[in-house]
N, C-alpha and C positions, 0 to 999 in steps of 0.2 A: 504494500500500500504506500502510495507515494502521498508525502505533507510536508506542505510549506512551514515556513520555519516558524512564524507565528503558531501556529499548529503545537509545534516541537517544544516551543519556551512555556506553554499553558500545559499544563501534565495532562488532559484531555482525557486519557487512559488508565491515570493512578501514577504511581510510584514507587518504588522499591526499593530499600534500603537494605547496603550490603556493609556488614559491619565485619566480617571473616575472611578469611585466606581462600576458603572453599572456592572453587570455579564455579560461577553463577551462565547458565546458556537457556537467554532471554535478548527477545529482539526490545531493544531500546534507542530511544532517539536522542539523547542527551543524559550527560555525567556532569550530575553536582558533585564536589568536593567538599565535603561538612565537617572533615576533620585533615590535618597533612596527611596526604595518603601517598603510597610506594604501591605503582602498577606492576605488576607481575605478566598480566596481559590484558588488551583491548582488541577485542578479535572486532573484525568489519561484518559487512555481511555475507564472506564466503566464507567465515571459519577462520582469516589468518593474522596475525598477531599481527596490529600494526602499532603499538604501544608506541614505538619512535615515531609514527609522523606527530602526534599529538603529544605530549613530552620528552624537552630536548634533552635531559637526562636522566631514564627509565630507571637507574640507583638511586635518585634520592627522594626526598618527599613534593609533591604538585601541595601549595597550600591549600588551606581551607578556603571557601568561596569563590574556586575558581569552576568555572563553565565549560565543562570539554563538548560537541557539537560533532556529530559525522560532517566531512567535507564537503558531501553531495546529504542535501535534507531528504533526497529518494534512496537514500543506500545505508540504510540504519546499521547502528552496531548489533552484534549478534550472539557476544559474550563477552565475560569478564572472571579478571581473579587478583584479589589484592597481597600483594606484601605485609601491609600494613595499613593503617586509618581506617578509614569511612566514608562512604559515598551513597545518593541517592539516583536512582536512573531513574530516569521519566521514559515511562512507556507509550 
């Protein structure tokens, strides 16, 4: 399902909050950051890690309140698994 980005910023869908290390594989259209968080991975929508386009250095913590956003708002993320912190995906 393809949504404009207006769409993507109003949770429309809900929201999910991942607070653990566990792999989370949920199609989601935006990552809140609610705590410094250490990505481990941000799969796209074919399954593949693209953790580096979206933070320039995947060792350390992305602070809290930051906004991560698929590049294209028709090509949602399709998983995830943290390091560390806490994040909320809008679905």
């Amino acid at each position: 399902m393809s949504r404009t980005w207006s769409e993507i910023l109003v949770p429309v869908n809900g929201t999910y909050t991942v607070a653990t290390s566990a792999s989370r594989t949920k199609v989601f259209y935006a990552i809140n950051v609610t705590a410094d968080t250490v990505f481990s991975e941000i799969l796209n929508d074919k399954g593949v890690n693209v953790a580096s386009t979206y933070v320039d250095d995947v060792t350390t913590a992305v602070k809290a309140g930051t906004l991560i956003t698929p590049l294209n708002a028709s090509k949602p993320f399709s998983g995830i698994k943290l390091t560390s912190g806490q994040v909320t995906l809008v679905l």
